[in-house]
Biopython code that builds the backbone (N, CA, C, O; Angstrom):
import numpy as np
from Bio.PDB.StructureBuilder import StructureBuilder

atoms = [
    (1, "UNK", "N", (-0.054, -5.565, 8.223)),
    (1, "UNK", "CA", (0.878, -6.563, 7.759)),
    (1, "UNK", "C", (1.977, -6.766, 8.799)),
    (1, "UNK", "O", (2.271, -7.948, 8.980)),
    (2, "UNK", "N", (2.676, -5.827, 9.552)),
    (2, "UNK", "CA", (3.612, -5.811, 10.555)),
    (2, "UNK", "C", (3.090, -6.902, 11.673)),
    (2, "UNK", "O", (3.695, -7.921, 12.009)),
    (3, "UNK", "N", (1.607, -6.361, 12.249)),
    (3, "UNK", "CA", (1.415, -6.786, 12.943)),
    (3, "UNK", "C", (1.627, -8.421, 13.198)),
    (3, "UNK", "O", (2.227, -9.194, 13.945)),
    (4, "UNK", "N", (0.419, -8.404, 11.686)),
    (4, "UNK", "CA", (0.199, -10.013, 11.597)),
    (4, "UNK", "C", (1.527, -11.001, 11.639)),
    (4, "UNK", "O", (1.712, -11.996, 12.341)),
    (5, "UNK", "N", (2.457, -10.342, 10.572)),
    (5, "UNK", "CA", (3.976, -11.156, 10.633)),
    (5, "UNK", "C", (4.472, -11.259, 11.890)),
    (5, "UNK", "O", (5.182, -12.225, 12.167)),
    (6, "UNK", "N", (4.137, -10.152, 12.971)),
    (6, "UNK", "CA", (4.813, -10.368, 14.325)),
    (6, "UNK", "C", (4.589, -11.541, 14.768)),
    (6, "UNK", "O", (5.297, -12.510, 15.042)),
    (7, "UNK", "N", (3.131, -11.232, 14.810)),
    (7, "UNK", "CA", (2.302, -12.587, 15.490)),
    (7, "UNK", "C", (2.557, -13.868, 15.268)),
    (7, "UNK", "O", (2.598, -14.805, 16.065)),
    (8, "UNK", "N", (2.702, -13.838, 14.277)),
    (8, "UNK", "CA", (2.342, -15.316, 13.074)),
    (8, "UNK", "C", (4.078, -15.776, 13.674)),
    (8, "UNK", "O", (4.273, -16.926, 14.067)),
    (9, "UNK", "N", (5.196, -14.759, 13.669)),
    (9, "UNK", "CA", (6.503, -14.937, 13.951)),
    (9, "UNK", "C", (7.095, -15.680, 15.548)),
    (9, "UNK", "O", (7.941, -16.500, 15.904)),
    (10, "UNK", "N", (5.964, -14.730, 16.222)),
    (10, "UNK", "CA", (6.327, -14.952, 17.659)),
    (10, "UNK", "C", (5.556, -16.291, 17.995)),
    (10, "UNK", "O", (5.845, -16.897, 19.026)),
    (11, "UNK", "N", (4.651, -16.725, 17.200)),
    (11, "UNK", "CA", (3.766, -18.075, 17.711)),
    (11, "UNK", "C", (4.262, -18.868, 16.525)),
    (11, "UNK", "O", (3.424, -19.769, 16.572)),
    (12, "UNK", "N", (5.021, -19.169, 15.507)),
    (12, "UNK", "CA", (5.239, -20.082, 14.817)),
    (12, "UNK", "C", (4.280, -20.255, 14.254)),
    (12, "UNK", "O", (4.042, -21.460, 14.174)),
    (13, "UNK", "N", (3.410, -19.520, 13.698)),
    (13, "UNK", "CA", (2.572, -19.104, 12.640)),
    (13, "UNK", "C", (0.919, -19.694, 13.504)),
    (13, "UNK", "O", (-0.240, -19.532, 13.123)),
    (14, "UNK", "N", (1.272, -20.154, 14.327)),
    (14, "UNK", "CA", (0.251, -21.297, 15.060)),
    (14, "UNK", "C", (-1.106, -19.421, 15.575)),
    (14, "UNK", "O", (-2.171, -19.789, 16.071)),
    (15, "UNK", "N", (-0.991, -18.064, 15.456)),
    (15, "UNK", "CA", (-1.603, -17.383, 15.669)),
    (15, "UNK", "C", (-1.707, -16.335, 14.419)),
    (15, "UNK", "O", (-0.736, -16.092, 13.702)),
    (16, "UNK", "N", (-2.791, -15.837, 14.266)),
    (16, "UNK", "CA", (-2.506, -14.669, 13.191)),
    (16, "UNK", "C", (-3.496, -13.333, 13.836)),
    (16, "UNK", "O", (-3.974, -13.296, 14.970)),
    (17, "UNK", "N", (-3.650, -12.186, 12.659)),
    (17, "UNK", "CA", (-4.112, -11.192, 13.015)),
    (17, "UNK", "C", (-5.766, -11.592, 13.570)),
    (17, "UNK", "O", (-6.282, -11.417, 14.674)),
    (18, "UNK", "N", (-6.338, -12.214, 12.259)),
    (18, "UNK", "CA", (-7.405, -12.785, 12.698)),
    (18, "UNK", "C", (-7.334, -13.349, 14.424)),
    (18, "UNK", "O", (-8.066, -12.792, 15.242)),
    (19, "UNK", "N", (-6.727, -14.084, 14.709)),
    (19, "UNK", "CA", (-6.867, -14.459, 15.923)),
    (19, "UNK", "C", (-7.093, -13.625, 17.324)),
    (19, "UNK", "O", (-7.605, -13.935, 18.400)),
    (20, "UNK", "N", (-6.285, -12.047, 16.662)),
    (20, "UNK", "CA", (-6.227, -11.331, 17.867)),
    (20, "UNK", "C", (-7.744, -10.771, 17.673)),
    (20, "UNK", "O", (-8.333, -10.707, 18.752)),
    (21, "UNK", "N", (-8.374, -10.427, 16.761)),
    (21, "UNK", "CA", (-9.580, -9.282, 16.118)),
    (21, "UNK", "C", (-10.452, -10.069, 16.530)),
    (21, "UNK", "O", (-11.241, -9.501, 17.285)),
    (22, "UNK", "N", (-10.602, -10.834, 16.413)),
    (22, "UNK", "CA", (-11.877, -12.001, 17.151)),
    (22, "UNK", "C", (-12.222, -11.899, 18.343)),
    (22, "UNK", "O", (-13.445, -11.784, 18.424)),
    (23, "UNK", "N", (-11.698, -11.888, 19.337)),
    (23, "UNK", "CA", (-11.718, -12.104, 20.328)),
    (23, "UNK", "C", (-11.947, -10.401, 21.015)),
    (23, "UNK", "O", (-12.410, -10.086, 22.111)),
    (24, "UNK", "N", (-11.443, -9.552, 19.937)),
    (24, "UNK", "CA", (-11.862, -7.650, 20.392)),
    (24, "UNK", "C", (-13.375, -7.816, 19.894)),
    (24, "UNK", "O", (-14.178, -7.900, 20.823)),
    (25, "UNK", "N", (-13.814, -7.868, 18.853)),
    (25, "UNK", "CA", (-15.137, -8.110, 18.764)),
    (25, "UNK", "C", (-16.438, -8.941, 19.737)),
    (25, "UNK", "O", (-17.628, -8.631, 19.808)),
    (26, "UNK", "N", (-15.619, -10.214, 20.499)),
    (26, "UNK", "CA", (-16.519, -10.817, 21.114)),
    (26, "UNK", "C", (-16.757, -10.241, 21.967)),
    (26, "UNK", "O", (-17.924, -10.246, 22.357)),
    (27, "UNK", "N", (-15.743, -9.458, 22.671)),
    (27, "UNK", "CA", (-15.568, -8.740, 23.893)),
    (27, "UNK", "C", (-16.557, -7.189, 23.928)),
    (27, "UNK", "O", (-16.652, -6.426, 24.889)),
    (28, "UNK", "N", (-17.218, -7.043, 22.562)),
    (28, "UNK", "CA", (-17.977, -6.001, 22.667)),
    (28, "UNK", "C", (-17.509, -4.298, 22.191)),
    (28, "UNK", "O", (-18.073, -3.207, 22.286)),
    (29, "UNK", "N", (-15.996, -4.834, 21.570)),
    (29, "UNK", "CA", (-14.859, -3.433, 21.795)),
    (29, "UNK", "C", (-14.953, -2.678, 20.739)),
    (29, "UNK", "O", (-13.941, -2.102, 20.340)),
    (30, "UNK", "N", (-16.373, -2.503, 19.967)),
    (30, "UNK", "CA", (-16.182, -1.771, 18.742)),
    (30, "UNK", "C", (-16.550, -0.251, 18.584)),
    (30, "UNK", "O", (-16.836, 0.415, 19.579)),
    (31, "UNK", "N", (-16.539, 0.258, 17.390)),
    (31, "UNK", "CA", (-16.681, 1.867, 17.708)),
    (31, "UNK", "C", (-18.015, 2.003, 18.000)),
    (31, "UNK", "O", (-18.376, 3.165, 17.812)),
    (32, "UNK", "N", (-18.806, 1.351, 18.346)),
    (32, "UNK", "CA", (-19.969, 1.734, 19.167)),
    (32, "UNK", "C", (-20.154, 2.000, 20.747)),
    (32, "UNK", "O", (-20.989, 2.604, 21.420)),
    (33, "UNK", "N", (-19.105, 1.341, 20.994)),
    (33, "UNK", "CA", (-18.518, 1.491, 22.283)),
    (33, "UNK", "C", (-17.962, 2.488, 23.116)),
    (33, "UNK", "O", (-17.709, 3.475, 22.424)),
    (34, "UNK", "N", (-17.688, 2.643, 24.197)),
    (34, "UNK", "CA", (-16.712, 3.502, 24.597)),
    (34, "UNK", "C", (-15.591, 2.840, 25.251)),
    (34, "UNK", "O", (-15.245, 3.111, 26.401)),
    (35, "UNK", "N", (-14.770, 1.580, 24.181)),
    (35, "UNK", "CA", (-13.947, 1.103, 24.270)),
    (35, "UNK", "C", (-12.303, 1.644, 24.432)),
    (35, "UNK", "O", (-12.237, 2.032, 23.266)),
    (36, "UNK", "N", (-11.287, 1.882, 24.840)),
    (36, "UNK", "CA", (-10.420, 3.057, 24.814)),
    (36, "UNK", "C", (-9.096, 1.854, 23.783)),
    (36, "UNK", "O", (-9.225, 0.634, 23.683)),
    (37, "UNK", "N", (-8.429, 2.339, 23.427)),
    (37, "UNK", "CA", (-7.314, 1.781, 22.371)),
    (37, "UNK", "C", (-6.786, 0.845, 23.769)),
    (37, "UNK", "O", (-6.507, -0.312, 23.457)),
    (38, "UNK", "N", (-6.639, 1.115, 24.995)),
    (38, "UNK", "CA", (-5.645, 0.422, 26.205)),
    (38, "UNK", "C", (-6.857, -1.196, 26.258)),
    (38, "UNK", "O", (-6.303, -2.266, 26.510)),
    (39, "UNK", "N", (-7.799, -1.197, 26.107)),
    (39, "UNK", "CA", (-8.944, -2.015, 26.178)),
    (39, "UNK", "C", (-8.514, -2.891, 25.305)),
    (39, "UNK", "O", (-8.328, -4.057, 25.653)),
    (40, "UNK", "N", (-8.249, -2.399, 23.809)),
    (40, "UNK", "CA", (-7.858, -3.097, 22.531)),
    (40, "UNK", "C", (-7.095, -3.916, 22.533)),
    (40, "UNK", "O", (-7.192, -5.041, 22.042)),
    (41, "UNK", "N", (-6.042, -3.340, 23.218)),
    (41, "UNK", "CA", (-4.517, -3.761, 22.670)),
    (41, "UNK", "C", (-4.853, -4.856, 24.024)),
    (41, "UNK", "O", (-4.518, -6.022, 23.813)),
    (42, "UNK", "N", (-5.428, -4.583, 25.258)),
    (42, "UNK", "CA", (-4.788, -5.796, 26.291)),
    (42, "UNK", "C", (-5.711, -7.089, 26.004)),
    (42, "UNK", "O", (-5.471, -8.246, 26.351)),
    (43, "UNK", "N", (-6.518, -6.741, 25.483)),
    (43, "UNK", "CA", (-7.463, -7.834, 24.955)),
    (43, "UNK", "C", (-6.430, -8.898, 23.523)),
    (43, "UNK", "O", (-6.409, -10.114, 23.332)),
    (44, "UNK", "N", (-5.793, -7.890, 22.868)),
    (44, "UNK", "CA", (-5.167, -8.858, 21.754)),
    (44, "UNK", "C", (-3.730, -9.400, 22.488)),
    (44, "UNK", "O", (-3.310, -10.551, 22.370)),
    (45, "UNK", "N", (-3.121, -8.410, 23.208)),
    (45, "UNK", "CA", (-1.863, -9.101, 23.619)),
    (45, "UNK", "C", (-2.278, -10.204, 24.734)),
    (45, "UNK", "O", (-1.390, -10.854, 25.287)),
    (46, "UNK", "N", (-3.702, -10.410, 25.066)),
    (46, "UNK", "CA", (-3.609, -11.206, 25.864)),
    (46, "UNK", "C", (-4.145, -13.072, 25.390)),
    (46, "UNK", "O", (-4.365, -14.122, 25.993)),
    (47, "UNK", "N", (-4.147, -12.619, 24.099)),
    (47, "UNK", "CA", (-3.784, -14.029, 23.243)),
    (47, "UNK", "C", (-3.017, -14.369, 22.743)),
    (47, "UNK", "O", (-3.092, -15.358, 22.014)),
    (48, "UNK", "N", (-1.791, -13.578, 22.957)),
    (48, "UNK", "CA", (-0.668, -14.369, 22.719)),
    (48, "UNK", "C", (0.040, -14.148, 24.018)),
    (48, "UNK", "O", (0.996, -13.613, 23.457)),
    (49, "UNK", "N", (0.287, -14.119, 24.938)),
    (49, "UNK", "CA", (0.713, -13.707, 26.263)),
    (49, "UNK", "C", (1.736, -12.571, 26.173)),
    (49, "UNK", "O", (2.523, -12.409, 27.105)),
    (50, "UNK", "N", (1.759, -11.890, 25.250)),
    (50, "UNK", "CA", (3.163, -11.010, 25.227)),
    (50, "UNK", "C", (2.914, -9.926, 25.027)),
    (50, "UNK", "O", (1.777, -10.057, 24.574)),
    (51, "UNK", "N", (3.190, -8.501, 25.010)),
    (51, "UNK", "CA", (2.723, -7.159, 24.607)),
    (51, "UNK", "C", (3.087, -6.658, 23.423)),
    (51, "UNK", "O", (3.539, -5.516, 23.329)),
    (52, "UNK", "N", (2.934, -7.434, 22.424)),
    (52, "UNK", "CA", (3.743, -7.496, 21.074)),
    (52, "UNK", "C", (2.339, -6.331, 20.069)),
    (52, "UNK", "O", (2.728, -5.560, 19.192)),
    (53, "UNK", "N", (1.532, -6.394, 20.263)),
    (53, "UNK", "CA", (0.400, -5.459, 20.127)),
    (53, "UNK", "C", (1.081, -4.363, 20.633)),
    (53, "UNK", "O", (1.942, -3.804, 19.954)),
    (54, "UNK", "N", (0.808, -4.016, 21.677)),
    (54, "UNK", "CA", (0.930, -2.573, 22.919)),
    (54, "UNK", "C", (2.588, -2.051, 22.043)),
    (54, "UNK", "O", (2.589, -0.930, 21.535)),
    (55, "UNK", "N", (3.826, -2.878, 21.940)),
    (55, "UNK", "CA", (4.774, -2.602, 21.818)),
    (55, "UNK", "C", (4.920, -2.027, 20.588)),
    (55, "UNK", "O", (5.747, -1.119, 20.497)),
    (56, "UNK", "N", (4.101, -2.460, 19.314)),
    (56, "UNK", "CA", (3.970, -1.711, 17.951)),
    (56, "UNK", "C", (3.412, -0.940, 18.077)),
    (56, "UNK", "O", (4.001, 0.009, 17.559)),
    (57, "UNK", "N", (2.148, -0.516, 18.651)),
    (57, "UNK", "CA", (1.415, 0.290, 18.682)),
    (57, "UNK", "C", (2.172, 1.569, 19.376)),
    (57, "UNK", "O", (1.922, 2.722, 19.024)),
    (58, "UNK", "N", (3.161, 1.234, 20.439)),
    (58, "UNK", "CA", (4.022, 2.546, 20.909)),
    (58, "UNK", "C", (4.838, 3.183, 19.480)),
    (58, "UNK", "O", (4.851, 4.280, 18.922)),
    (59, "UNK", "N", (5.343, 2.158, 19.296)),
    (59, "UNK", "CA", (6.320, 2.151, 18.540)),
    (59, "UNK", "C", (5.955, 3.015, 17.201)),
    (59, "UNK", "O", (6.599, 4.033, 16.949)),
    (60, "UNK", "N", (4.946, 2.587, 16.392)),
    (60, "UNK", "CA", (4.416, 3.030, 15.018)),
    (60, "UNK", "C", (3.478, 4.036, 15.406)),
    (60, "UNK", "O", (3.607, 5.172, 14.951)),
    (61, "UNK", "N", (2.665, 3.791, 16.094)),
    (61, "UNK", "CA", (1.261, 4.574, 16.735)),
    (61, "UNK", "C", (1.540, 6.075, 17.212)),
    (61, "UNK", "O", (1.059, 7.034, 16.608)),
    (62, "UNK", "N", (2.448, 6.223, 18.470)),
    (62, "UNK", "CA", (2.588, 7.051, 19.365)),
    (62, "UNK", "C", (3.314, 7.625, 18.655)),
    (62, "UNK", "O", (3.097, 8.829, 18.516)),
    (63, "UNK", "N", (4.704, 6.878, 17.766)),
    (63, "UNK", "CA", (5.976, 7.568, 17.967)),
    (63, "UNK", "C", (6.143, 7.342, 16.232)),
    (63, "UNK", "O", (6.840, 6.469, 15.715)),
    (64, "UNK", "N", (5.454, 8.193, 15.622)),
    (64, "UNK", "CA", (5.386, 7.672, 14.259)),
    (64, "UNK", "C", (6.743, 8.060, 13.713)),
    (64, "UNK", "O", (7.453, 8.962, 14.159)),
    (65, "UNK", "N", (6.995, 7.316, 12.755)),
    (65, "UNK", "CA", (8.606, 7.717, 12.053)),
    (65, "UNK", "C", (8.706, 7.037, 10.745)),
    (65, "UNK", "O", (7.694, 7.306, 10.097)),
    (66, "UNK", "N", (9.495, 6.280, 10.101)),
    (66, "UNK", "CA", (9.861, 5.433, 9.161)),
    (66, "UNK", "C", (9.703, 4.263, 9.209)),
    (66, "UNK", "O", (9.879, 3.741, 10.310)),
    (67, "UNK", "N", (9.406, 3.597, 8.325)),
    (67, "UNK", "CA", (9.126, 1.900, 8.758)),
    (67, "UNK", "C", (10.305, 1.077, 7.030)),
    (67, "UNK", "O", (10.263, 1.382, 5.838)),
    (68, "UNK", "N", (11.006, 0.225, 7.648)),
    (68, "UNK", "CA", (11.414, -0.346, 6.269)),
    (68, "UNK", "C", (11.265, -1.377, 5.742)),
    (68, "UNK", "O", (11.989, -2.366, 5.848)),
    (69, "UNK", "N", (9.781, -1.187, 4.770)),
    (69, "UNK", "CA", (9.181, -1.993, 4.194)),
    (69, "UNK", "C", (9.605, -2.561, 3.550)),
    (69, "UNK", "O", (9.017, -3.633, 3.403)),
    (70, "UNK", "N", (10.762, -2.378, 2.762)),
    (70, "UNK", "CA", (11.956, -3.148, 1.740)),
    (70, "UNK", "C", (12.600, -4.059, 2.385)),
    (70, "UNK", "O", (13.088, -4.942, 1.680)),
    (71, "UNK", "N", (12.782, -4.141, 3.651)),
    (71, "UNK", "CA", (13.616, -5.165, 4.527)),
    (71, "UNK", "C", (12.155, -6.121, 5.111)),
    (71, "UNK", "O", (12.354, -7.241, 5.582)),
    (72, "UNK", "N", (11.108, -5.708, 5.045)),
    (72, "UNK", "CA", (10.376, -6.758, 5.641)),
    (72, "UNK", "C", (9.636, -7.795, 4.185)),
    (72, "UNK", "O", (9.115, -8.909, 4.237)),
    (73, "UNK", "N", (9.872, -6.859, 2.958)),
    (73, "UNK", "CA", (9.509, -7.932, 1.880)),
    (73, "UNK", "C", (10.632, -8.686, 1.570)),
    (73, "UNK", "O", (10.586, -9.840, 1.142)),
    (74, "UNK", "N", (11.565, -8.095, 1.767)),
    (74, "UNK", "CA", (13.039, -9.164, 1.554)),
    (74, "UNK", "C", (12.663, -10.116, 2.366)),
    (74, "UNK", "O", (12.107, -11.082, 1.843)),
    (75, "UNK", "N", (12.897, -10.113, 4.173)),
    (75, "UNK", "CA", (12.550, -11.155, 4.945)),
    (75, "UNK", "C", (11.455, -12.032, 4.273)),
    (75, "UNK", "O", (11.922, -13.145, 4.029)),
    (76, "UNK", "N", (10.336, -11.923, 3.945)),
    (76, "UNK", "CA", (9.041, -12.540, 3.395)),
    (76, "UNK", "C", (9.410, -13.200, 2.399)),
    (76, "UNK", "O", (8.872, -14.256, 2.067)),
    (77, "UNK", "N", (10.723, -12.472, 1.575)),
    (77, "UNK", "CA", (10.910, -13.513, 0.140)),
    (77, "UNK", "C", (10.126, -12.716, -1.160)),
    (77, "UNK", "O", (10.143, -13.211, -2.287)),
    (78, "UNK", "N", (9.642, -11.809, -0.951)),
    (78, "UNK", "CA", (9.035, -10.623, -2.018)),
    (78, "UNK", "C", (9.775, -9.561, -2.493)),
    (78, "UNK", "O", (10.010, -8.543, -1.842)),
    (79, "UNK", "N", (10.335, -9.896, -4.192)),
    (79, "UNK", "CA", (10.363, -9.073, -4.759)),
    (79, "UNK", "C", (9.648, -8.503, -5.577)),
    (79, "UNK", "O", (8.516, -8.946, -5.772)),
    (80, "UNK", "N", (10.153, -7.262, -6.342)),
    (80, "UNK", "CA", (9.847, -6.600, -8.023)),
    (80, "UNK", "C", (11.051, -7.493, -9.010)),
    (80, "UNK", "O", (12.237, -7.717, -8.769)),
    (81, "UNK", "N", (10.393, -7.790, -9.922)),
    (81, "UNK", "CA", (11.546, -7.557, -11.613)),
    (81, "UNK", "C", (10.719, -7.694, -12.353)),
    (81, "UNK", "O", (9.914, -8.580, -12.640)),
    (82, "UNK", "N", (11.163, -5.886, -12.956)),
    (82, "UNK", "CA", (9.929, -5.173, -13.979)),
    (82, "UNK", "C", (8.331, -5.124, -13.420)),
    (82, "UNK", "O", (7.774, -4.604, -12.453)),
    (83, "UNK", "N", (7.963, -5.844, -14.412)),
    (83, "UNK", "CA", (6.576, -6.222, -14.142)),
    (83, "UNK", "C", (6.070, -6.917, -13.432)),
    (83, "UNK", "O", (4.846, -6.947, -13.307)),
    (84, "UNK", "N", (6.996, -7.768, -12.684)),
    (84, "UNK", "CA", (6.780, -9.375, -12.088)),
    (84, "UNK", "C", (6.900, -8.827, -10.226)),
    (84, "UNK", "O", (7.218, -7.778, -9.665)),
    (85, "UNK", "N", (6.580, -9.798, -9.901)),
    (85, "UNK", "CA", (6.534, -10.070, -8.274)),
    (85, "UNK", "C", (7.073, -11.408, -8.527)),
    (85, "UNK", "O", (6.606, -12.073, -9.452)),
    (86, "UNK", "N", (8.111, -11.907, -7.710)),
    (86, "UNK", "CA", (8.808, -12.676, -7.246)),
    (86, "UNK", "C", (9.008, -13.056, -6.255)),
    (86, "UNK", "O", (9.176, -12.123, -5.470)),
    (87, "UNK", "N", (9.119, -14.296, -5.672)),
    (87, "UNK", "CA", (9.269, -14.576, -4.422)),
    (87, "UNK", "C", (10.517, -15.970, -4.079)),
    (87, "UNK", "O", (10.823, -16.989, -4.698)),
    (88, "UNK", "N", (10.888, -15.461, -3.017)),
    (88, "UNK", "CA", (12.085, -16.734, -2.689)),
    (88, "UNK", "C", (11.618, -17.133, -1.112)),
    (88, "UNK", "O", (11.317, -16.485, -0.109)),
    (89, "UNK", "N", (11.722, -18.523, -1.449)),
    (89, "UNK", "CA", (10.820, -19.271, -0.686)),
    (89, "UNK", "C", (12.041, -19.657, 0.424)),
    (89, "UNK", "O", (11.892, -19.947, 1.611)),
    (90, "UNK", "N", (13.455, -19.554, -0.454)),
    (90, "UNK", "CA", (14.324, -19.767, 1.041)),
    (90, "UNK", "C", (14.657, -18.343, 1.988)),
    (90, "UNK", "O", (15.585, -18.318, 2.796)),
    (91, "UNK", "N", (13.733, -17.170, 1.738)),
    (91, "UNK", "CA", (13.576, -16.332, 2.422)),
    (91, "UNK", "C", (13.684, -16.412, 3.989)),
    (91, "UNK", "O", (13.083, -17.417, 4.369)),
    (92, "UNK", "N", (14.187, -15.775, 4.937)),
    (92, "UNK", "CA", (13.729, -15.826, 6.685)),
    (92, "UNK", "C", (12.512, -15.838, 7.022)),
    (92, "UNK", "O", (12.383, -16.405, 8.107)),
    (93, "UNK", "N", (11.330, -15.388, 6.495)),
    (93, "UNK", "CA", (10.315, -15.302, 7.100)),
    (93, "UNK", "C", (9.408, -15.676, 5.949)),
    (93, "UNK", "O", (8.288, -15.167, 5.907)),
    (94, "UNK", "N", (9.875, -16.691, 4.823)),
    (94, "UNK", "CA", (8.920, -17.505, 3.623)),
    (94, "UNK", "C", (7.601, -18.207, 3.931)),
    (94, "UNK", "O", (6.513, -18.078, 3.369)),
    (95, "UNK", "N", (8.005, -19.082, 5.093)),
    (95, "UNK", "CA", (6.968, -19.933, 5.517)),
    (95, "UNK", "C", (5.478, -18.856, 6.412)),
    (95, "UNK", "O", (4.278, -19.132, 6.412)),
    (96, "UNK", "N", (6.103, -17.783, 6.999)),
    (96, "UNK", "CA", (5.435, -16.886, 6.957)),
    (96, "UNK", "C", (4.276, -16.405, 5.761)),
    (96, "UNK", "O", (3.069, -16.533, 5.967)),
    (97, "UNK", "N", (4.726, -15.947, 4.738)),
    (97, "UNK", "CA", (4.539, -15.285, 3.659)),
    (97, "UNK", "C", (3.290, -16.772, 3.038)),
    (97, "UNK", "O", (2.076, -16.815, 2.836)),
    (98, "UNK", "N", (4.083, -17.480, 2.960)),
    (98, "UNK", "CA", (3.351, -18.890, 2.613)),
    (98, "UNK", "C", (1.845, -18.855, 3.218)),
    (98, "UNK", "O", (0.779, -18.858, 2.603)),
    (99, "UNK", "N", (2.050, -18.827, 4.381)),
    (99, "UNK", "CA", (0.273, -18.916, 5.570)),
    (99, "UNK", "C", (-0.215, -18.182, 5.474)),
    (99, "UNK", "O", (-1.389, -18.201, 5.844)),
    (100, "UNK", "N", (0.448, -16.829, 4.813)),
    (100, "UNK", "CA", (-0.599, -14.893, 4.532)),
    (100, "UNK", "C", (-1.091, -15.874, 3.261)),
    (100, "UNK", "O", (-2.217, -16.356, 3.139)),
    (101, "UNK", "N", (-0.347, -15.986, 2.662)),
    (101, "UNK", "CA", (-1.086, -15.633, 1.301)),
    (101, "UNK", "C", (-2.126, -17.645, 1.029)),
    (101, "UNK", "O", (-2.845, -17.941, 0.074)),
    (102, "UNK", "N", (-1.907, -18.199, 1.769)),
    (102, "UNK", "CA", (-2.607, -19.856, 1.551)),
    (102, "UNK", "C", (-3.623, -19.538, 2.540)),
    (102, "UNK", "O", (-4.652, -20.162, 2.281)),
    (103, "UNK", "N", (-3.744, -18.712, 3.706)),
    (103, "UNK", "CA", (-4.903, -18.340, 4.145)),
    (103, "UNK", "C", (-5.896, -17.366, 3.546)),
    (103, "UNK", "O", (-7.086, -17.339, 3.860)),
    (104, "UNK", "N", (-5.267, -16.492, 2.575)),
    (104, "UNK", "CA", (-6.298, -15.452, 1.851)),
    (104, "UNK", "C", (-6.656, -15.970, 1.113)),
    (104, "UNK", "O", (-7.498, -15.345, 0.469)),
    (105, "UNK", "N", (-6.334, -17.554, 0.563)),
    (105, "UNK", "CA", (-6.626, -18.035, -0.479)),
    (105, "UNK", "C", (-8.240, -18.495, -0.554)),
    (105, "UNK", "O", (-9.089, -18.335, -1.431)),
    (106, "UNK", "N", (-8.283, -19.221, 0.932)),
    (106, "UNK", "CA", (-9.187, -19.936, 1.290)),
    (106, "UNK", "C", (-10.393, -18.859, 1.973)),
    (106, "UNK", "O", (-11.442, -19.315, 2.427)),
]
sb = StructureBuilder()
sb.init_structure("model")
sb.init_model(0)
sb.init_chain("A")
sb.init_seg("    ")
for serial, (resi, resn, name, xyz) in enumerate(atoms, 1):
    if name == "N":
        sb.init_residue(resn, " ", resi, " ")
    sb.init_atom(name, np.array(xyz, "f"), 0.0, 1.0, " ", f" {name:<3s}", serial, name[0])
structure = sb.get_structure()
């Protein structure tokens, strides 16, 4: 989910996770392989031109720690009340949230 929001963030939604995984598969990079994670990541950061892959992957991957998932469903516009899921569409990163969930639709 991090990832994809990066992506989707840094390209104006115009890229998603799908976009990067496609292109690791065509390339042959699966666990049948003796593909190495450095193979992975330069293959996906190199569809969006940026190391936004490589840079999470240090980040969460290498250097594991805390992540605050409460601040990235706020950004998205996702809450709880009670029983309910809620969402606010004038959220920072709504229109985001909008293309996750209108693309899983389809």
């Amino acid at each position: 989910m991090l990832l994809d929001v990066a992506v989707r963030e840094h390209t104006n939604n115009r890229k998603s996770l799908r976009d990067l995984l496609i292109p690791v598969l065509d390339a042959g990079l699966t666990l049948n392989t003796a593909a190495t994670m450095d193979d992975v990541l330069r293959v996906m950061d190199a569809q969006i031109g940026v190391p936004i892959v490589r840079d999470l992957y240090a980040k969460h991957a290498l250097a594991p720690g805390s992540f605050d998932l409460d601040a990235l469903w706020k950004d998205l516009g996702v809450r709880v009340e009670g029983n309910d899921i809620v969402v606010n569409d004038e959220a920072r990163l709504a229109h985001i949230r909008r293309a996750i969930t209108d693309e899983k639709a389809s």
